[in-house]
C-alpha positions as CSV (number, residue, x, y, z in Angstrom):
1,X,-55.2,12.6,9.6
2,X,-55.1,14.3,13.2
3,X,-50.8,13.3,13.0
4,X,-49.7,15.2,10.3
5,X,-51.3,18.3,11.6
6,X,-49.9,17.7,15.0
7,X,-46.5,16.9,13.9
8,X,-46.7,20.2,11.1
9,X,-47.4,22.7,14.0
10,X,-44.9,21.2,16.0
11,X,-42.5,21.9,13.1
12,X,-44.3,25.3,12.2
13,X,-43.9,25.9,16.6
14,X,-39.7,24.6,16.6
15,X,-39.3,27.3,13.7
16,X,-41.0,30.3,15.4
17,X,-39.0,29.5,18.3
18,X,-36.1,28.8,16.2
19,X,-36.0,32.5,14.6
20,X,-37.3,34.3,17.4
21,X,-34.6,32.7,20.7
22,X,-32.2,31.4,19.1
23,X,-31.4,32.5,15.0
24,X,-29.0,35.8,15.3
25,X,-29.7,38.0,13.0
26,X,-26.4,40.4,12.0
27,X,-24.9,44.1,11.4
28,X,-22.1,45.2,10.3
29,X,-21.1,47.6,12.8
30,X,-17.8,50.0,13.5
31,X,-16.1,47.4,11.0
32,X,-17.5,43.9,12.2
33,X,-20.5,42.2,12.5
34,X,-22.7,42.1,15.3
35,X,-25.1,39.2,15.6
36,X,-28.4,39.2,18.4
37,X,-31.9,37.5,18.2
38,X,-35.3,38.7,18.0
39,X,-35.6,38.5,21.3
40,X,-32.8,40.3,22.4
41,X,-33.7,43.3,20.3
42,X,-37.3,43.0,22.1
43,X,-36.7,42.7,25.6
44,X,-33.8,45.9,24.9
45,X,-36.9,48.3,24.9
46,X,-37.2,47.6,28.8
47,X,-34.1,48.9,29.8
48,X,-33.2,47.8,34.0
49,X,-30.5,48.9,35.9
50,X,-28.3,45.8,37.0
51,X,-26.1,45.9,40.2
52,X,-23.3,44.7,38.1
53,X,-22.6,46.1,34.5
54,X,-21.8,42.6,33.1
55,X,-22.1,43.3,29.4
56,X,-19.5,46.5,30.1
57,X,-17.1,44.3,32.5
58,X,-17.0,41.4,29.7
59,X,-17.0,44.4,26.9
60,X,-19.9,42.3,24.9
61,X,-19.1,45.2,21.7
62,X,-16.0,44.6,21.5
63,X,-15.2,48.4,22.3
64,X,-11.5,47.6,23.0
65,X,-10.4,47.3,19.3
66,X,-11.8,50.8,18.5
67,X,-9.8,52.1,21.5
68,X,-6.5,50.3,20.5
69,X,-7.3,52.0,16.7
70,X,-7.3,55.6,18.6
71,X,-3.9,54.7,20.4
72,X,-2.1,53.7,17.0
73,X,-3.6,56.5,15.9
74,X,-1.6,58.4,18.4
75,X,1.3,56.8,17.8
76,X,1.2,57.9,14.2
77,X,0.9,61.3,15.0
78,X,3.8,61.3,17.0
79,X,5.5,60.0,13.8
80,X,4.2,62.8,11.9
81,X,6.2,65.3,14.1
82,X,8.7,63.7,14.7
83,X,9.5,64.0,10.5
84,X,8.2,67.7,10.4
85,X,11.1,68.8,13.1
86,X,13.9,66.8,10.7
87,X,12.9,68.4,7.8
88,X,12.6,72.2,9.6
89,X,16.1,71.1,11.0
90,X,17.3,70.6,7.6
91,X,15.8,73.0,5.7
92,X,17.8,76.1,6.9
93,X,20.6,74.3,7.2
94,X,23.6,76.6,5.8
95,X,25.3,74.2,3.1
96,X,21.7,72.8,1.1
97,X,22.3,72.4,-2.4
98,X,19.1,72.4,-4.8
99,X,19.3,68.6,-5.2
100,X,18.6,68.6,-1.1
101,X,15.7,71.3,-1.3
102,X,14.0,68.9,-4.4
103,X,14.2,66.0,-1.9
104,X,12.6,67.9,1.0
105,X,9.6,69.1,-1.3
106,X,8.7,65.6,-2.5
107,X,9.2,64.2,1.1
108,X,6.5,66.7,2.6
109,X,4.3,65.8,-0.7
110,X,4.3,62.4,0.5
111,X,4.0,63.7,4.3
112,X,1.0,65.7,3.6
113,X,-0.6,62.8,1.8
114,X,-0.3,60.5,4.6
115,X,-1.5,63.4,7.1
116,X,-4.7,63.5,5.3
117,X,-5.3,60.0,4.2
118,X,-5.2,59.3,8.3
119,X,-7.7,62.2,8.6
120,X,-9.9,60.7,6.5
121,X,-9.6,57.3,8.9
122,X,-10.2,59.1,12.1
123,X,-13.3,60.3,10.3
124,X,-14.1,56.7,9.8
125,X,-13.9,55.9,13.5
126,X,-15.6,58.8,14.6
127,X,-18.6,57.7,12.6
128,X,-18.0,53.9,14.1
129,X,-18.2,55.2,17.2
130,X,-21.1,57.0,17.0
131,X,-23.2,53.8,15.1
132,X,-21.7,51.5,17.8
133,X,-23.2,53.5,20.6
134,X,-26.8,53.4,19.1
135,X,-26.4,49.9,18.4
136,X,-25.4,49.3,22.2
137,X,-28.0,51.4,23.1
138,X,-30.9,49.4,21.1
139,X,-29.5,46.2,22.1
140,X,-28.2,46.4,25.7
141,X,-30.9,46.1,28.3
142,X,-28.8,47.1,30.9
143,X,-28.5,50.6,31.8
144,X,-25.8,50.7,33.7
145,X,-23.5,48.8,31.1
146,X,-24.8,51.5,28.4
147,X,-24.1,54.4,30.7
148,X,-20.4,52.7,31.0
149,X,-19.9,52.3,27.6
150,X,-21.2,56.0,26.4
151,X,-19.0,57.7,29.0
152,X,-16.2,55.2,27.6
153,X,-16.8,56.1,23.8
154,X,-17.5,59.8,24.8
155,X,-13.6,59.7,26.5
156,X,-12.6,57.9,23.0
157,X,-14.5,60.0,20.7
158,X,-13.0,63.4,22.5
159,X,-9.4,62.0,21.8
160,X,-9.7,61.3,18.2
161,X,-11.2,64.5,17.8
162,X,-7.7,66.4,19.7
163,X,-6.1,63.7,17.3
164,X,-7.7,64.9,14.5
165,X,-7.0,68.8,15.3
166,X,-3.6,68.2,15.8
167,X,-3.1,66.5,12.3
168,X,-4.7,69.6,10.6
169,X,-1.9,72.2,12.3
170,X,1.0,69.4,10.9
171,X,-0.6,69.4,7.8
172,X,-0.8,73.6,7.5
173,X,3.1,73.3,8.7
174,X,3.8,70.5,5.9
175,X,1.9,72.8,3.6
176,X,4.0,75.8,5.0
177,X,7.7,73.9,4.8
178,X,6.8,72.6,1.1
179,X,6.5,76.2,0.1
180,X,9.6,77.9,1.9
181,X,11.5,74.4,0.4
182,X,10.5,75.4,-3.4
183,X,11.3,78.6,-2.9
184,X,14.7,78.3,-1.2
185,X,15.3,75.9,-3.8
186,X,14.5,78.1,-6.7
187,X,16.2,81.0,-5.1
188,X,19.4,79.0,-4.3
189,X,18.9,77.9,-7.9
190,X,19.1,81.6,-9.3
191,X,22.1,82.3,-7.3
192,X,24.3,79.8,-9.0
193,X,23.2,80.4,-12.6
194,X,23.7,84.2,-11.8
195,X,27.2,83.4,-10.1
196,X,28.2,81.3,-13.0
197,X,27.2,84.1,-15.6
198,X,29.0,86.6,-13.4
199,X,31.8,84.5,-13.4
200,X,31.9,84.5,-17.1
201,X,31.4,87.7,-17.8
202,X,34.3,88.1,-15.8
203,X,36.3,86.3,-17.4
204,X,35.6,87.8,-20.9
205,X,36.2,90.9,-19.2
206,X,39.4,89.7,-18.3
207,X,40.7,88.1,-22.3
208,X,39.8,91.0,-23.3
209,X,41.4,93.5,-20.9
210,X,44.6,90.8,-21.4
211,X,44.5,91.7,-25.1
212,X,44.0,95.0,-25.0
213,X,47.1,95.3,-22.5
214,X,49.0,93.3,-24.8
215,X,48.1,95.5,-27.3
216,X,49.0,98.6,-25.7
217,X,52.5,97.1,-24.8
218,X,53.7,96.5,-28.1
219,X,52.7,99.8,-29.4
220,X,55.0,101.4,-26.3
221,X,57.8,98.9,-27.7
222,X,57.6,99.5,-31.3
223,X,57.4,103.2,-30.0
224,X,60.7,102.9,-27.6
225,X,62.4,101.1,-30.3
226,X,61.8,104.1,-33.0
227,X,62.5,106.8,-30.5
228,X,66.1,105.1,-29.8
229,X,66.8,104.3,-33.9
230,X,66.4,108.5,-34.1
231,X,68.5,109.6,-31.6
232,X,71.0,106.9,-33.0
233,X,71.2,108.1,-36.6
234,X,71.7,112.0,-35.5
235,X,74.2,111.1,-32.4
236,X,77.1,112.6,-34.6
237,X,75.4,116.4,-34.5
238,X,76.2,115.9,-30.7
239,X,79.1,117.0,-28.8
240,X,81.2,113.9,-27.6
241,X,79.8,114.5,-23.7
242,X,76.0,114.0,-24.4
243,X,76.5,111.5,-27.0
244,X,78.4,109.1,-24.2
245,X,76.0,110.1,-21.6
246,X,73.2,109.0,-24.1
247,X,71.2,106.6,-21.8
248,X,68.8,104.5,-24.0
249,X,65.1,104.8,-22.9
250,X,63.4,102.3,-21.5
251,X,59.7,101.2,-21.5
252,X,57.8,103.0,-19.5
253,X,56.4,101.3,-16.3
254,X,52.5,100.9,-16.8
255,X,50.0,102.6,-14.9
256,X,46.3,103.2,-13.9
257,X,46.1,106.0,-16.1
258,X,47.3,103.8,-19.1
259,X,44.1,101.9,-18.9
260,X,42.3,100.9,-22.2
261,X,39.1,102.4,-22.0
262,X,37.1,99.1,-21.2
263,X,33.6,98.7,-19.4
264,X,34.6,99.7,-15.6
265,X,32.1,97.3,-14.1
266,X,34.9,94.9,-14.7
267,X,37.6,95.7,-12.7
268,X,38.6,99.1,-10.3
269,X,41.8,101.0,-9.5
270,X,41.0,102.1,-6.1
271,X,43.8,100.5,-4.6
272,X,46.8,101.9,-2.2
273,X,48.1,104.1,-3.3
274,X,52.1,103.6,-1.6
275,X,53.7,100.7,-3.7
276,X,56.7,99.1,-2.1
277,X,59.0,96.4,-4.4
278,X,59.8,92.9,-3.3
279,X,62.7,91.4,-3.6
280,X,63.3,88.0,-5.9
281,X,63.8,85.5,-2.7
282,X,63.8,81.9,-3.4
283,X,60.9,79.5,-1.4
284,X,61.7,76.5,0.7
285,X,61.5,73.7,-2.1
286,X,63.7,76.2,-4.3
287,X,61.6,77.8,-7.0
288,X,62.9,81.5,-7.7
289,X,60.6,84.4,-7.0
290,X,60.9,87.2,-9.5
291,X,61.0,90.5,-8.2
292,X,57.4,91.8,-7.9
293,X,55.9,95.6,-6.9
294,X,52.9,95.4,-4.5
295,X,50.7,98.1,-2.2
296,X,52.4,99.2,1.0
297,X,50.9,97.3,4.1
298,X,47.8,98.8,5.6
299,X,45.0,98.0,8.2
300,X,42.9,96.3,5.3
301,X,42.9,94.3,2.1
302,X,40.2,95.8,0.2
303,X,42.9,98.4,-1.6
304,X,45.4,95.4,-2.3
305,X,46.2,94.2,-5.8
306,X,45.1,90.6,-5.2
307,X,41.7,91.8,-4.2
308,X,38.8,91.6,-6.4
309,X,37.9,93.6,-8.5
310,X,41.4,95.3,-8.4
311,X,43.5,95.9,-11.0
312,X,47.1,95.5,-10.5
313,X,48.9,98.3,-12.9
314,X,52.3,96.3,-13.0
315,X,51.1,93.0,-14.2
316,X,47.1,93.9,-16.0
317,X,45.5,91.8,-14.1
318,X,42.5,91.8,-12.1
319,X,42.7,90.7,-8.1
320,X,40.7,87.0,-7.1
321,X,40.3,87.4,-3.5
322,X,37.1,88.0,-2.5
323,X,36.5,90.4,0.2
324,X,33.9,89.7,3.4
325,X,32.2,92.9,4.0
């Protein structure tokens, strides 16, 4: 009878021993587990000061991987400004079209995302390094390792929070260079929609100036025409002298006072006043150059026929050259 007993508080003796030297019991701390005994987390609560910080030296915690976390944290930070100072760069570049500015805004969409998912994660390891230093502290029994590893996670802790600083101004200049992207893009937008109206309307202007010039010349022709059938059919009540001196009349030359009343938003007649005539020449590869009149030369070009919005009184038409104020 006596057997049993001894041998069941032998068993009973191996299992308190068991789960109180050598079982580890676990926690998952600053993203892995950390395993110790009941006896370890006892003798903790007498902390001594050892001549050599052991547990620090052979870095029991495992502090390294949260320190190699905070230097690739780094390292994307340095990514992040490295994109911001391309995109400034290309935003005021001179020659952007609105397809560029579109790309830009969705590229620091996407930037600004990935600046504050990364915030959130230095969160994350600010709060594992705060849970792995009480744990050290409860666990350690060694004063000077602990004192090693707060001044360690202190130094740690300090740089994720300049990490985390930093990453807030790129995200207010992400924030910033979305905005001035949409609205350079909108503005830029506005400008060619309001260049291609103005270009129509310009050209309306200009069909309709043609026809009313067109008009206007063969009304002067059917009037030359009639004025020369009268003087024809009454030449004989003329004395022989002015009847061979008869010169018929020709159509008059136009001019800027012969404008058709038209909208004068269109086109302007402040131009040079001294016309000179060129004379027909032929170019290099042969074509034939009619005879043309155009504004004596002057210090400028704004008061030349071919400049906009001009009108040239010889030929009706308006002038294409823009001029650079």
């Amino acid at each position: 009878m006596k057997k049993p007993v001894i041998f069941i508080t032998i068993l009973v003796a191996l299992g308190i021993f068991y789960s109180i030297f050598l079982y580890k019991q676990s926690k998952y701390i600053a993203g892995e587990n950390r395993y110790f005994t009941v006896y370890e987390k006892y003798m903790a609560k007498e902390k001594n000061m050892a001549i050599t910080p052991v547990a620090y030296e052979e870095d029991k915690y495992n502090l390294i991987r949260l320190k190699d976390r905070a230097k690739s944290d780094i390292n994307k930070l340095e990514d992040f400004r490295i994109e911001l100072n391309s995109i400034y760069n290309s935003i005021y570049k001179p020659h952007n079209t609105v397809s560029d500015y579109e790309n830009y805004t969705n590229t620091l969409k996407k930037l600004r995302d990935d600046i504050q998912d990364n915030q959130r994660y230095y969160q994350w390891l600010q709060n594992d390094l705060t849970d792995l230093y009480i744990f050290i502290s409860e666990i350690e029994q060694d004063l000077f390792s602990i004192k090693l590893y707060e001044e360690d996670i202190y130094r740690v802790s300090s740089v994720v929070h300049s990490i985390d600083s930093i990453a807030s101004q790129y995200l207010n200049t992400a924030e910033q260079l979305e905005l001035v992207s949409v609205y350079r893009g909108y503005d830029l937008e506005k400008q060619i929609k309001a260049e291609k109206e103005r270009k129509r309307q310009e050209l309306i202007a200009q069909l309709k100036l043609e026809i009313e010039l067109e008009k206007l010349r063969k009304e002067r022709q059917s009037n030359s025409y009639t004025s020369y059938s009268i003087h024809s059919s009454t030449s004989s009540y003329f004395d022989d002298d002015i009847y061979h001196n008869y010169t018929r009349p020709s159509i008059p030359t136009y001019s800027t006072y012969d404008i058709p009343s038209y909208p004068s938003q269109f086109y302007s007649t402040n131009t040079n006043p001294n016309h000179v005539k060129v004379d027909g020449y032929y170019k290099s590869n042969g074509t034939y150059v009619e005879p043309y009149m155009r504004t004596a030369p002057n210090s400028t070009i704004i008061d030349n026929f071919s400049t906009s919005p001009n009108l040239n009184p010889y030929t009706g038409k308006i002038g294409t050259i823009k001029y650079k104020y």
